[in-house]
N, C-alpha and C positions, 0 to 999 in steps of 0.2 A: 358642583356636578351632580345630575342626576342619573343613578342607573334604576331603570324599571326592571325590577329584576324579577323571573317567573319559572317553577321547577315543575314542568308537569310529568315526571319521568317518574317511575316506580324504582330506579334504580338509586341505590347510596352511593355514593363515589368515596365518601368518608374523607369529604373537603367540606371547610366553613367556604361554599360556593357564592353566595353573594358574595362575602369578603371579600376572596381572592379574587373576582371578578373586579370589583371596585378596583383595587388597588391597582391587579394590570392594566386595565382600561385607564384610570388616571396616569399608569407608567407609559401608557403610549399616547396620551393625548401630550404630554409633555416631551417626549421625545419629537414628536411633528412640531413640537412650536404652535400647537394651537393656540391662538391669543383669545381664545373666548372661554367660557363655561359651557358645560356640554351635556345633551341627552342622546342616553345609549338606553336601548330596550335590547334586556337579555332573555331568551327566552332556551331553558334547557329541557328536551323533548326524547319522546323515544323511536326506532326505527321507521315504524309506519308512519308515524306523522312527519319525519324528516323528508320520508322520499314521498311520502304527497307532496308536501312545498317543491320541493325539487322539482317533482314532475308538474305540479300547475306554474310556477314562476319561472324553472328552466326547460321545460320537457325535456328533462331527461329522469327518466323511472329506475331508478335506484335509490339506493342509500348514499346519503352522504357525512361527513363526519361535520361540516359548520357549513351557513349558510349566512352570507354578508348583505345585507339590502339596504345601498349607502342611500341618505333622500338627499345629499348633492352631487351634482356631477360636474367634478372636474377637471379644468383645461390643463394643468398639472398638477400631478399629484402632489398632496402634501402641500399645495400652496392655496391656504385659502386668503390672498389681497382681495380676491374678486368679491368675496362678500360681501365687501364696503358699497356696494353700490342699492342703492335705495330701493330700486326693484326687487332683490334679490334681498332685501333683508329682512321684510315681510314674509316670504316663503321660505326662508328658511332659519328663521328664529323663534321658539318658543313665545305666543305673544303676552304672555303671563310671565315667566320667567323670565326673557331674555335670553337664555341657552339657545345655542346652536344644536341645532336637532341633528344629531349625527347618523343617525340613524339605528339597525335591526342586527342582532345579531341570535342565532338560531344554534345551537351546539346540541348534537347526537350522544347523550349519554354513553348508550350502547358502543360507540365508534371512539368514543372517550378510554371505557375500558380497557376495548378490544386494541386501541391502537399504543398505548402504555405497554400492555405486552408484547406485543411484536415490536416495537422499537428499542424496547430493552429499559427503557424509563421509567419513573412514578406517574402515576396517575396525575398527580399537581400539574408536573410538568405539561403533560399534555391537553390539561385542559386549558392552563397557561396559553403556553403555545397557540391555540384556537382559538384565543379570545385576539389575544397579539398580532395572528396572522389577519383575522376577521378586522381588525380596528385600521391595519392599511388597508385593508378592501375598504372600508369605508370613508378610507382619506383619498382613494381615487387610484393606489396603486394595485397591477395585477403583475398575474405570471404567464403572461399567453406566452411571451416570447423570451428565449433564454435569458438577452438582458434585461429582464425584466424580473425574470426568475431570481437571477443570482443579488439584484437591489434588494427587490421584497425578501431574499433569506437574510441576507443581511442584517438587515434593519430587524426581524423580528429576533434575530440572535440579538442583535444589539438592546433590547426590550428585555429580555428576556435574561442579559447578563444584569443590569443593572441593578435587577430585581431580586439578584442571584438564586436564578432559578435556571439548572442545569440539568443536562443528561446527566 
């Protein structure tokens, strides 16, 4: 597995941040049953940079606390069979590696902090968490709609115990 990992934030969070990134990221490509090796690009930035992304890739101009930008899209979530097929495996495999390029994930130091305290947490947990939630967004699951919601919390709890990493 490769994680491209990148801190351009001025803030300490007082985590070994690659690390624990690697590690959850490895904990939830095993939890989906990824069958391949994988690239994750982590990038951890501060508020203004967060909500320009936001605002040029979603318009919507705020802050946000992670930003998932999966490069597959798929037909269900969590199942990548479709891979296998020979068009698709040129776009989306590393052609050096061989990794499945999983894609982007973007985490708001500042929203890291801020949201550890207001939920009552350690800071691990929550930057945990954002990586955990980020890595189903990039296996194809969302939250628009309640059942949808309550799968995706699920699953990142279930991530997230394994790891034992807790409220």
């Amino acid at each position: 597995m490769t994680i491209n990992f990148e801190n351009e934030s001025s803030l300490d969070l007082g985590l070994p941040l690659e690390e624990l990134a690697l590690t959850v990221i490895e904990a939830a490509l095993d939890y989906l049953e990824c069958p391949y090796e994988a690239e994750v690009n982590l990038l951890i930035t501060d508020k203004e940079q967060i909500q320009e992304l936001n605002r040029n890739f979603r318009q919507v101009d705020r802050v946000t606390d992670v930003l998932s930008f999966p490069m597959i899209e798929y037909d269900n979530p969590g199942d990548f069979t479709f891979l296998e097929s020979e068009e698709l495996e040129q776009d989306c495999f590393h052609p050096e590696t061989g990794e499945l390029l999983f894609g982007d994930i973007v985490i708001c130091a500042d929203k890291v902090l801020e949201q550890a305290k207001a939920y009552g947490h350690s800071v691990k947990r929550e930057y945990a968490f954002l990586i955990a939630h980020s890595m189903l967004h990039l296996a194809g699951y969302d939250h628009m709609e309640p059942e949808e919601a309550g799968v995706m919390e699920a699953k990142q709890r279930e991530i997230l115990e394994k790891l034992g990493i807790s409220r």
